[in-house]
ZAMARGU-4260 file (C-alpha; in steps of 0.2 Angstrom, whole numbers, plus 5000, padded with zeros to 4 digits):
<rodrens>
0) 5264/6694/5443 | 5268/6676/5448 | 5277/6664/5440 | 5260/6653/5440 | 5253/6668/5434
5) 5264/6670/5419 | 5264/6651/5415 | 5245/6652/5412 | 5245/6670/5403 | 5258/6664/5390
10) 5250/6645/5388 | 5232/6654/5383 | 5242/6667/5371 | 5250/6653/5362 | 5235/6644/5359
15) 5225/6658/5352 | 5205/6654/5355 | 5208/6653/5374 | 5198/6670/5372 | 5179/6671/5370
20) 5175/6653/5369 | 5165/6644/5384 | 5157/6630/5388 | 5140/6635/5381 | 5146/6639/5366
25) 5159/6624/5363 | 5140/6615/5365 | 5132/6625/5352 | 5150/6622/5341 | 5146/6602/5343
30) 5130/6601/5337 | 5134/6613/5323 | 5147/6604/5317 | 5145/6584/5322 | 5138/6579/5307
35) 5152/6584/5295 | 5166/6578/5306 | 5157/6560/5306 | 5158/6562/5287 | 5173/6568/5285
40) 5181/6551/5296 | 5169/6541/5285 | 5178/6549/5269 | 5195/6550/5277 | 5199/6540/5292
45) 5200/6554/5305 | 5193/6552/5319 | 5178/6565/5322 | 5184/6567/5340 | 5201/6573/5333
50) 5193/6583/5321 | 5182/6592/5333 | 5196/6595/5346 | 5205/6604/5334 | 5190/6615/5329
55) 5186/6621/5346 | 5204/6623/5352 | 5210/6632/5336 | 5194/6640/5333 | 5188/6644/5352
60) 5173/6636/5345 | 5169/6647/5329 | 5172/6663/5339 | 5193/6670/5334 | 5195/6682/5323
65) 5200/6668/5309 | 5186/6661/5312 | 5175/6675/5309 | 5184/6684/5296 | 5192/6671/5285
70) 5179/6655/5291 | 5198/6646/5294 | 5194/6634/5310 | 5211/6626/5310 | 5222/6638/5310
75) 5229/6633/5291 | 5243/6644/5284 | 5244/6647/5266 | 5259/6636/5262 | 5266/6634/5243
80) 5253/6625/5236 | 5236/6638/5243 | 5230/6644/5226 | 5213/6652/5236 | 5211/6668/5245
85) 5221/6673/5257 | 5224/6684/5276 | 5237/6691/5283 | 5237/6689/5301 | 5250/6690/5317
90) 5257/6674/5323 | 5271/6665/5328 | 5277/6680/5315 | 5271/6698/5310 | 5257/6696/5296
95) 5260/6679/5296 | 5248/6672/5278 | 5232/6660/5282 | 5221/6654/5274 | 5203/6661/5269
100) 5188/6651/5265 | 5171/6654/5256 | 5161/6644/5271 | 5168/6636/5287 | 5161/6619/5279
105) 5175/6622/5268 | 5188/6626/5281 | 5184/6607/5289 | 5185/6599/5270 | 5203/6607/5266
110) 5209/6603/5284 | 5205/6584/5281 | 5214/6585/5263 | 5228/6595/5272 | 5231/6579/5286
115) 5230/6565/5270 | 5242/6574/5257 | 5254/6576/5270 | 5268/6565/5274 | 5273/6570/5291
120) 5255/6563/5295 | 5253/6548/5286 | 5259/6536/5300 | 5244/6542/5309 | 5233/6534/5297
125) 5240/6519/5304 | 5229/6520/5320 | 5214/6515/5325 | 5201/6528/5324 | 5197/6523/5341
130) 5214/6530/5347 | 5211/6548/5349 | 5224/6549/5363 | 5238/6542/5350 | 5230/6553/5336
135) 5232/6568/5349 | 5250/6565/5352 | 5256/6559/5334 | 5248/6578/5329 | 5260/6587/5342
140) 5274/6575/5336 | 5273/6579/5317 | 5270/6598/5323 | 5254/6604/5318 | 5256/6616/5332
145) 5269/6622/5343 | 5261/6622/5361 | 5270/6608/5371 | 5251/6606/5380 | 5243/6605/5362
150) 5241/6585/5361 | 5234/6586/5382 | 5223/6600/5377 | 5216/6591/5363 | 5213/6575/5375
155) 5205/6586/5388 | 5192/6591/5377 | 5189/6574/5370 | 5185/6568/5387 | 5176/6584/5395
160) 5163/6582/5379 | 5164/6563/5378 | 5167/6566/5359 | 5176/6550/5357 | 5157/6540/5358
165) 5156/6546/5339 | 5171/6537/5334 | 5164/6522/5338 | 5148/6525/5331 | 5137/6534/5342
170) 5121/6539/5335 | 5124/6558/5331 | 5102/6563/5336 | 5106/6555/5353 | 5124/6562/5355
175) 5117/6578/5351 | 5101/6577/5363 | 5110/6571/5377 | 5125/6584/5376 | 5109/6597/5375
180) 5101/6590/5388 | 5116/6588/5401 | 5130/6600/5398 | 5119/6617/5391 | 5118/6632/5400
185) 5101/6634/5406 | 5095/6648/5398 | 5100/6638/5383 | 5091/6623/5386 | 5079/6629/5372
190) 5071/6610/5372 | 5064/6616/5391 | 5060/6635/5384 | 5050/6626/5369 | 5031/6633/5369
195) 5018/6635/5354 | 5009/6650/5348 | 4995/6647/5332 | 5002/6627/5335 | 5018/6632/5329
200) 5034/6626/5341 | 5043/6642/5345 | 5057/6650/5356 | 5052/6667/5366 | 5067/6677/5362
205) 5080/6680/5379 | 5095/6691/5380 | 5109/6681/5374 | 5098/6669/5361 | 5104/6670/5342
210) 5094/6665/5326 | 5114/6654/5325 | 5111/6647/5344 | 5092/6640/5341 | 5096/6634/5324
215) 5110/6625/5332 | 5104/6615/5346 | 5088/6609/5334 | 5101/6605/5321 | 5090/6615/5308
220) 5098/6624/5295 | 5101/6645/5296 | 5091/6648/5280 | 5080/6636/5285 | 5076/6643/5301
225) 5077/6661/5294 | 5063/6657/5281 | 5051/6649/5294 | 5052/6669/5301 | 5051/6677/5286
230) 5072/6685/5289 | 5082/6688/5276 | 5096/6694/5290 | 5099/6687/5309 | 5093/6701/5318
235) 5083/6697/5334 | 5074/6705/5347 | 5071/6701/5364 | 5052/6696/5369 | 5049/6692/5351
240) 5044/6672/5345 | 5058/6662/5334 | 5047/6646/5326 | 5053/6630/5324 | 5042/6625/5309
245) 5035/6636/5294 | 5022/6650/5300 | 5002/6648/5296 | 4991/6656/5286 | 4980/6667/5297
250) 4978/6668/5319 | 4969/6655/5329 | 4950/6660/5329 | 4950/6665/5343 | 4962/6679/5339
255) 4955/6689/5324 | 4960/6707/5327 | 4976/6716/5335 | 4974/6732/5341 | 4994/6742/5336
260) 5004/6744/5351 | 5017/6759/5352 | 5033/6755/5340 | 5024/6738/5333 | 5027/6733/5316
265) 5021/6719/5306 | 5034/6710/5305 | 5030/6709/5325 | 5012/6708/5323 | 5015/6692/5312
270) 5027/6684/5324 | 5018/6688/5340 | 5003/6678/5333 | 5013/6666/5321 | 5005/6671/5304
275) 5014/6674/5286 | 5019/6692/5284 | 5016/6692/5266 | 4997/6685/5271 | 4996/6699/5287
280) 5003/6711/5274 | 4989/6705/5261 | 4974/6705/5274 | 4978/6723/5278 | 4981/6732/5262
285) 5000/6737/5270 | 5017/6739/5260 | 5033/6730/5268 | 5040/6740/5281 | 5024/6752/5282
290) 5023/6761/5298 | 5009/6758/5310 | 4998/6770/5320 | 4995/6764/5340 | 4977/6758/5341
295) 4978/6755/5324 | 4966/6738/5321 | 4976/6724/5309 | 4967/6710/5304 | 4974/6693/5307
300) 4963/6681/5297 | 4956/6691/5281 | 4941/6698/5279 | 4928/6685/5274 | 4934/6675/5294
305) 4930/6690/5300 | 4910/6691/5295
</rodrens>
């Protein structure tokens, strides 16, 4: 292996979420998480360019193992103070303590409290929130990480994601539409995949699309979205419609009946056709999770819109 090579292997490793993350899903990470780092700059004075920088490039965009298993996005260690719980995990040391939160949410509130209580940092309260290129540096000076590239990496991402427009105010609906729009991947693009079943916007499920994905890029809540589809868990399945807004009551008119297909349910009946399941449940005298018989008729409007 080259020296080149080496050079590159060793920069990745030291700054953990070079794995899984890509550009897609740094998108998906924006939109997820613009809104509170606007907030948190309003409440705090750090930039939101700074504070998503640090999320993506510690994080790999919500995807490391810290990420997922302790919902830490910064890479925080326990430290003396960390009264909360806690996970051991290989860094710069063997089974090196960080810091585990209830929500990610959490994660970005305790990194904004961790920059203010901290003296190292205080001088870069001093800049303009504007200054993202100083605020990247003064965090590599006071050493909030240990890559020598860790303030150009920052910048980099600043500038490839034009995150600095929300420093100065850009509006975070047009931010978000225009990132969407531009940078997606195009079997993400779920604004161009956007049809309507019963009048109801929906997403016809592709391989890669998650209930986290969609939810994301229409900057609708998770249970939100989940409870517009009748989910009490994420699963998903290719082919099968994801609405946008709460299901109807009964079909269109013009589809009263469904005639079971082989391995149908009517949890797929109800989404194929954009109808409550508790109401598809009701019009058919069915239990939840009852197994259907192929040709099996199901009723999508009740019986009195059926005479």
């Amino acid at each position: 292996m080259n020296k080149l090579a080496i050079l590159l292997l060793l920069t990745c490793w030291s700054l953990a979420p070079c794995m899984a993350e890509d550009r897609n899903t740094r998108k998906l990470y924006i939109q997820q998480y613009s809104k509170i780092a606007i907030k948190e700059m309003k409440r705090t004075g750090i930039p939101a360019s700074i504070k998503l920088a640090q999320g993506i490039l510690e994080s790999g965009s919500g995807t490391s193992s810290l990420a997922r298993t302790a919902n830490n996005h910064f890479g925080i260690k326990c430290h003396d103070n960390w009264q909360g719980a806690t996970v051991l995990k290989d860094d710069n040391k063997p089974n090196e303590c960080f810091r585990k939160y209830r929500s990610p949410e959490q994660s970005w509130l305790d990194h904004s409290d961790f920059l203010t209580s901290r003296p190292r940092y205080a001088s870069l309260f001093k800049l303009n929130k504007s200054d993202y290129k100083g605020w990247a540096r003064g965090l590599q000076r006071a050493g909030y990480a240990t890559n020598p590239q860790y303030a150009q990496r920052l910048i980099a991402i600043i500038e490839e994601e034009g995150l600095h427009h929300l420093d100065r105010g850009a509006n975070l609906k047009i931010f978000s539409r225009e990132t969407a729009a531009t940078n997606l991947d195009p079997r993400f693009n779920y604004r161009q995949r956007t049809g309507r079943v019963n009048g109801i916007p929906c997403i016809r499920v592709q391989s890669g699309d998650t209930f986290e994905t969609i939810a994301a890029y229409f900057n609708i809540s998770l249970p939100k979205l989940l409870e517009y589809n009748d989910k009490q868990e994420t699963s998903i399945r290719v082919g099968m419609n994801v609405f946008l807004k709460a299901k109807k009551n009964k079909a269109a008119r013009a589809h009263a009946r469904h005639r079971v297909q082989e391995g149908e349910t009517a949890y797929w009946i109800s989404q194929e056709y954009g109808i409550k399941l508790y109401r598809l449940l009701d019009y058919n005298y069915l239990k939840p999770n009852e197994t259907l018989r192929p040709g099996e008729t199901i009723f999508l409007r009740g019986y009195n819109d059926m005479q």
